[in-house]
C-alpha positions in Angstrom: 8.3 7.4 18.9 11.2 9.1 20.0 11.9 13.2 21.1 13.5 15.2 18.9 17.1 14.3 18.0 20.3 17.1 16.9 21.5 14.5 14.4 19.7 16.4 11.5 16.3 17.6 10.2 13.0 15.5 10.4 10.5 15.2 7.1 6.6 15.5 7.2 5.4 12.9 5.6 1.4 13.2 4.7 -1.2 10.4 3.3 -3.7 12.8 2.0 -6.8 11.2 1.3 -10.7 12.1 0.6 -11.5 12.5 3.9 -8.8 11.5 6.3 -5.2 12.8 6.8 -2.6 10.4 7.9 1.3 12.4 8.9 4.3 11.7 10.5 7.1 13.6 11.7 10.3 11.2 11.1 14.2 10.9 11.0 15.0 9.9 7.4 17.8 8.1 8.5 16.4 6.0 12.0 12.9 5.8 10.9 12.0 6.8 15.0 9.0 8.9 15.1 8.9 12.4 16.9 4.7 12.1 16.2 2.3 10.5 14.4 -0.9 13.1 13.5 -4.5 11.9 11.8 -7.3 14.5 11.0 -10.7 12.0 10.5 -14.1 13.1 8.6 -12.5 15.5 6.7 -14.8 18.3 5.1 -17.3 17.7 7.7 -18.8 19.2 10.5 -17.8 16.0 12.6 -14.0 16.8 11.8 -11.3 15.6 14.3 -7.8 15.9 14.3 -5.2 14.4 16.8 -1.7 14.6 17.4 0.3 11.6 19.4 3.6 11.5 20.5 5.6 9.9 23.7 2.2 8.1 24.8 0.2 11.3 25.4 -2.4 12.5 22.4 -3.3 16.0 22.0 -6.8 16.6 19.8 -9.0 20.2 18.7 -11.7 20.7 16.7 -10.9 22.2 13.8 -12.9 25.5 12.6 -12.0 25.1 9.0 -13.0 21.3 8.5 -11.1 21.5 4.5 -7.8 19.5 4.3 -6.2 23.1 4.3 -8.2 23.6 7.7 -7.4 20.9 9.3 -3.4 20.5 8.6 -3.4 24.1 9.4 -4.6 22.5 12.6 -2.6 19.3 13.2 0.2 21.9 12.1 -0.6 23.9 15.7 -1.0 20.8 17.6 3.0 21.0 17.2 5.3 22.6 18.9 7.4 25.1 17.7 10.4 23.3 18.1 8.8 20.2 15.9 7.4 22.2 13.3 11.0 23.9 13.0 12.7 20.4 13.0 10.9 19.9 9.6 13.0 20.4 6.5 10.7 18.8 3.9 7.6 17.5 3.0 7.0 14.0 1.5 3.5 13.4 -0.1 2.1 9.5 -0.5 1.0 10.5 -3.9 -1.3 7.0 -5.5 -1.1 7.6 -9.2 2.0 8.6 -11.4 0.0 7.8 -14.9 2.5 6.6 -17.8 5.0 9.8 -17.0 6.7 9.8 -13.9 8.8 6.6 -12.9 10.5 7.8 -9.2 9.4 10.6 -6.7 10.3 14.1 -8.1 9.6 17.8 -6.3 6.6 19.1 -6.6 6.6 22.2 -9.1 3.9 24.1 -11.0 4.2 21.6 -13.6 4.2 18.3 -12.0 1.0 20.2 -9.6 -0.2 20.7 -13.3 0.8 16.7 -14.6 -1.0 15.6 -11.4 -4.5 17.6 -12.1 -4.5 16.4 -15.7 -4.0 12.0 -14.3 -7.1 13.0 -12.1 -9.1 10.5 -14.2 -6.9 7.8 -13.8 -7.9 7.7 -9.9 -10.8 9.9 -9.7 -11.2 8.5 -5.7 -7.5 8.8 -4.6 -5.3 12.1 -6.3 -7.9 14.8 -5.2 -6.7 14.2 -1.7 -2.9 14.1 -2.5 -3.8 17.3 -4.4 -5.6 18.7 -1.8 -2.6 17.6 0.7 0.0 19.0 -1.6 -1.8 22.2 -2.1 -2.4 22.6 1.8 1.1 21.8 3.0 2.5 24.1 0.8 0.4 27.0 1.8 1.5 26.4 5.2 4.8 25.6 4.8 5.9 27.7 1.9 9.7 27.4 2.0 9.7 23.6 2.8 10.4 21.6 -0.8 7.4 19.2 -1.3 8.4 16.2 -2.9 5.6 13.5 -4.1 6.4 9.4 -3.6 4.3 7.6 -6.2 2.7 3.9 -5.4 2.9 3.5 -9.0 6.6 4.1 -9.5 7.9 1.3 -8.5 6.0 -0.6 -11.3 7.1 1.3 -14.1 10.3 -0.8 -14.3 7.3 -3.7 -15.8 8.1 -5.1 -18.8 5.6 -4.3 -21.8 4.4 -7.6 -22.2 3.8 -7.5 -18.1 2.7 -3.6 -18.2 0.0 -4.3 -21.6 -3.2 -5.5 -21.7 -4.2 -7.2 -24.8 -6.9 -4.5 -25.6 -7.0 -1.9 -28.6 -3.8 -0.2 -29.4 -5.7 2.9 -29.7 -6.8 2.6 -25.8 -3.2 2.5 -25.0 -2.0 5.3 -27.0 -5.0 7.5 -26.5 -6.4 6.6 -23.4 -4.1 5.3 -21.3 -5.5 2.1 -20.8 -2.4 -0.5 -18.9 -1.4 -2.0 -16.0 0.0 0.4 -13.4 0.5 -1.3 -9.9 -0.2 -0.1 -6.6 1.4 -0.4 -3.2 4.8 0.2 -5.0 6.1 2.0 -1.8 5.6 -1.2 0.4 7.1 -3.7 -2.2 10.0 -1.6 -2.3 10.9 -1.1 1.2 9.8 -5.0 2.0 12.4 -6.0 -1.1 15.0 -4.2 0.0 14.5 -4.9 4.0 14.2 -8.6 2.5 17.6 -9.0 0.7 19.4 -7.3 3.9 17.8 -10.3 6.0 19.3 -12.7 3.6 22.3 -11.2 3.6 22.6 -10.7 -0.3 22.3 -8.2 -2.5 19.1 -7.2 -4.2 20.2 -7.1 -7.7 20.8 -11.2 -7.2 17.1 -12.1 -5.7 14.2 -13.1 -7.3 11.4 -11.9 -4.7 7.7 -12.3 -4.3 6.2 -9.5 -2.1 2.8 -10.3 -0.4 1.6 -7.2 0.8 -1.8 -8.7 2.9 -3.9 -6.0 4.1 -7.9 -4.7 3.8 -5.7 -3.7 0.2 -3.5 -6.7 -1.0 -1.3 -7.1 -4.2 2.1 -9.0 -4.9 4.6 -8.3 -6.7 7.5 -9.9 -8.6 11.0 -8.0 -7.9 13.7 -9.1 -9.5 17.0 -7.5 -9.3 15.5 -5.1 -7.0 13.3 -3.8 -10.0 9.6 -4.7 -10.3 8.8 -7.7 -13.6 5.1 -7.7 -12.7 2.4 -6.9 -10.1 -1.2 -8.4 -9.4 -2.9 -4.7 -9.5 -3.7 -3.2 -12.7 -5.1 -0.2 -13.9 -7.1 0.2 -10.8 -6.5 -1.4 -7.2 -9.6 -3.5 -7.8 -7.5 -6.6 -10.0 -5.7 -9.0 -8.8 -5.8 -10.8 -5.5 -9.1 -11.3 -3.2 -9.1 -8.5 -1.0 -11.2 -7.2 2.4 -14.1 -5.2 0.1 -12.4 -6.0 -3.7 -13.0 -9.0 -5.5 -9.9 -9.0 -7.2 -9.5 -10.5 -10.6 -13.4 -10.8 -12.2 -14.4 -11.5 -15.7 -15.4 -8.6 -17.0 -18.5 -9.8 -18.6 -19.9 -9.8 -14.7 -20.3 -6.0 -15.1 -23.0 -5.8 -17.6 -24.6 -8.8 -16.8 -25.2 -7.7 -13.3 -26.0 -4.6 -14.3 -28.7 -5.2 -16.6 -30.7 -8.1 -13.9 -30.1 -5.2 -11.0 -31.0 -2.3 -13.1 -28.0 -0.3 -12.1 -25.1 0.9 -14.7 -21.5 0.2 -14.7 -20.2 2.5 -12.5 -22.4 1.2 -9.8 -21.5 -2.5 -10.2 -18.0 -1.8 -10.2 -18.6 0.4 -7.2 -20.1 -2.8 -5.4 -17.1 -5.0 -6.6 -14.8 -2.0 -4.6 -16.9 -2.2 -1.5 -18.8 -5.0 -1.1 -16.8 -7.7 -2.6 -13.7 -9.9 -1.5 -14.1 -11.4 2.5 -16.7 -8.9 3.0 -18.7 -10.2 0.0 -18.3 -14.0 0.4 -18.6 -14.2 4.1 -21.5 -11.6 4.3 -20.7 -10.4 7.3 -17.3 -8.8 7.9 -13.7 -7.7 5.9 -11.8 -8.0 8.9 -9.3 -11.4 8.6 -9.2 -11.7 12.7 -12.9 -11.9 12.5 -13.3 -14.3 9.9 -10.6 -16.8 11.5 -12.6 -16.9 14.8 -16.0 -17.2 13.0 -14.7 -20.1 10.6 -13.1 -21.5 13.6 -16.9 -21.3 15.4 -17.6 -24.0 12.2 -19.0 -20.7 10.0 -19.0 -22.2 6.2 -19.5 -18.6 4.5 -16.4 -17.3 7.2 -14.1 -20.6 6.1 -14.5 -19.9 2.6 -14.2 -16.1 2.2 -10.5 -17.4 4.1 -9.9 -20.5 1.8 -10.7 -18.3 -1.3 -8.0 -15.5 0.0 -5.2 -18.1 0.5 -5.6 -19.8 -2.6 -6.0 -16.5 -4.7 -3.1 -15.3 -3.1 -1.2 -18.8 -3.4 -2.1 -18.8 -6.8 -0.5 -15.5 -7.9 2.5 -16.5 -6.0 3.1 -19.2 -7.7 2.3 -17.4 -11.4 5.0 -14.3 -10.6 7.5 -17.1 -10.4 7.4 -17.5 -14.4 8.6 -13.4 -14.3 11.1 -14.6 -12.1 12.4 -16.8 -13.7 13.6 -18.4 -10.1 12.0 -17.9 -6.7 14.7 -17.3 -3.7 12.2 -16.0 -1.4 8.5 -15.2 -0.5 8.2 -12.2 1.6 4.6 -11.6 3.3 3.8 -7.9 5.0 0.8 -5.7 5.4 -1.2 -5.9 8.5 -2.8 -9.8 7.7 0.6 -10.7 6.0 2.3 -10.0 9.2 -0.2 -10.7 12.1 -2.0 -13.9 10.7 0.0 -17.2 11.4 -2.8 -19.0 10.0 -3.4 -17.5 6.3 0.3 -17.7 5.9 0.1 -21.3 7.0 -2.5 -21.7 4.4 -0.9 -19.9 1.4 2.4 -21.6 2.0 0.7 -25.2 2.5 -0.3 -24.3 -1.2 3.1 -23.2 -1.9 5.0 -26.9 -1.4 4.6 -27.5 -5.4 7.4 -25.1 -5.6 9.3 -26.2 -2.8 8.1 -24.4 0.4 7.7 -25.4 3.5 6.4 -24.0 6.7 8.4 -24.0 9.9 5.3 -24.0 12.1 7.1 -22.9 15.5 8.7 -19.7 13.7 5.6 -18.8 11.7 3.2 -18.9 14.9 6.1 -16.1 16.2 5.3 -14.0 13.4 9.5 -14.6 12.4 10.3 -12.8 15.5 13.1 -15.3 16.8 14.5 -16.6 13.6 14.9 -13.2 11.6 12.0 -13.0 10.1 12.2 -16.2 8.3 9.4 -18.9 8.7 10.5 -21.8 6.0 12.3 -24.8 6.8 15.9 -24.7 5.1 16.3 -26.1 1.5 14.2 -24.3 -1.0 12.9 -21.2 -1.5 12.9 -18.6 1.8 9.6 -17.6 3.3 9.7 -14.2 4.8 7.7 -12.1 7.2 8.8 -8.4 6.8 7.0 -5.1 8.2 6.7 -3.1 5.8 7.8 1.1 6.9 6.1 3.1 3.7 6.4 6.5 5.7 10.3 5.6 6.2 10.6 4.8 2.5 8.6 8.3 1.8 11.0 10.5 4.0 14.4 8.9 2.7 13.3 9.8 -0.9 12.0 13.5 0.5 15.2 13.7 2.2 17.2 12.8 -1.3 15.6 14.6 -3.2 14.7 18.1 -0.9 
């Protein structure tokens, strides 16, 4: 993080969730942070909310414990001159249902469009809402501006985007494939093609975006083909609490033998599934790799099972390439764990790549992020910035 600069204004951006508020007070153009600010146990009496910048954290106790309470108070952790070095507000904003397809300013009728895809992520877009709503009471004469994770995925093909489900479900209901984490494939495409040195609309990209979440992506041309995520975050790959892709018949089999309905199995598949699940004790990868390493069998195969998943879908978003030039892993495991992308890319060879051992145990750090051997396809490790790609479209658009 950096002080504030005089080469222009600074965006807010906010992750509004239902009970935590991630911000950041950024330069659009750097990415350098003036502060980073998280309110914790939100609606609670155990409410926190912290502001750090420079190395030193400033933290209160927030009277009003709503999200409108406690950016109110993250809001006076500032100083004046940072709160007046903001010129917009950029909302993380999880579901854009079937209507909009890029970020957009936040009006009485997208506020209105955003209400009425509630149902479509009943967990996730009351606390954008709430975010939204709060921000702009205390900032009224800063444009909001909302950054959908979904957005990046409306550029899906039909045959990608549809599930092969009654017509009547689409039309009425809603019912397709949506992709998450469109934010971070984005930025990781983009920051990938300017490590290669080539222009996005010439790559054919798979994004690995490894974290407690994970999904990949297929990006061709710079535009999203396909995406593991579908109408929820729960399909697709193995994840630290999902399960990923399940047959759906699971539900009301288990179900029925545990006397629960639906909702609660699915719940269970959200929170008690993926590493968690299959190693029964944690969702954390750094754990698991040191108790699998400790000769834990149920540890070893909650890893094995994440590679290969992840391997697997890889290797199936080729076909909507139609070529692979490069694998690109981010996300906090993606990033940080030498050994899982040793693993998925051991499984990769069939399509002809291969590990450079002494770059990938450097995380890419010496060899410009690139971890393959030369002759085939490129493997990639890229940190992904989604609060950098959230400000540059506030700043665009505000």
């Amino acid at each position: 993080m950096t002080a504030l600069s005089d080469a222009g204004g600074h965006v807010l951006v906010v992750n509004a969730g239902s009970s935590s508020v991630k911000l950041a007070v950024l330069d659009p153009v750097s990415g350098r942070r003036a502060l980073t600010g998280l309110a914790e146990r939100v609606g609670t009496q155990d409410a926190s909310v912290r502001i750090d910048r420079d190395g030193e954290r400033s933290t209160s106790t927030p009277d009003d414990v709503s999200h409108a309470g406690v950016i109110e108070a993250l809001l006076a952790l500032m100083t004046g001159d940072e709160r007046s070095s903001i010129t917009a507000v950029g909302h993380r904003v999880v579901h854009g249902g079937p209507t909009y397809s890029s970020s957009v300013v936040v009006d009485d009728v997208v506020r209105a469009d955003l209400e009425a895809l509630t149902p479509l992520a009943p967990l996730h877009l009351p606390g954008n809402l709430a975010g939204i709503d709060a921000t702009t009471a205390a900032l009224p004469d800063l444009p909001q501006v909302a950054v959908f994770d979904t957005a990046f995925h409306r550029t899906m093909p039909a045959y990608a985007a549809q599930y092969a489900v009654p017509r009547s479900w689409r039309d009425d209901l809603d019912v397709r494939r949506y992709g998450f984490h469109g934010t971070s494939h984005r930025y990781v495409s983009g920051a990938a093609a300017e490590l290669l040195g080539r222009p996005p609309g010439e790559l054919g990209l798979v994004t690995l975006h490894l974290g407690n979440g994970c999904s990949a992506a297929a990006v061709r041309g710079g535009r999203s083909v396909d995406t593991t995520m579908g109408f929820t975050p729960l399909e697709g790959l193995v994840m630290g609490s999902r399960s990923g892709d399940i047959d759906p018949g699971v539900i009301p089999y288990v179900a029925e033998r545990l006397g629960v309905d639906a909702a609660e199995v699915v719940r269970r598949l959200n929170t008690e599934s993926g590493l968690l699940g299959v190693s029964g004790t944690s969702n954390d990868m750094r754990t698991l790799l040191e108790a699998a390493a400790a000769g834990d069998e149920d540890a070893a195969l909650a890893v094995e099972l994440f590679c290969y998943r992840a391997a697997k879908h890889v290797a199936a978003l080729s076909v909507a390439l139609g070529r692979l030039d490069a694998v690109v892993f981010t996300g906090g495991i993606g990033e940080n764990s030498a050994p899982v992308r040793a693993a998925v890319l051991a499984r990769l060879s069939v399509l002809g790549v291969h590990l450079d051992a002494e770059a990938n145990h450097a995380n890419g750090a010496t060899t410009g992020g690139r971890i393959s051997t030369p002759g085939g396809p490129v493997a990639l490790v890229v940190p992904t910035d989604e609060e950098l790609l959230i400000a540059r479209d506030t700043a665009d658009l505000a």
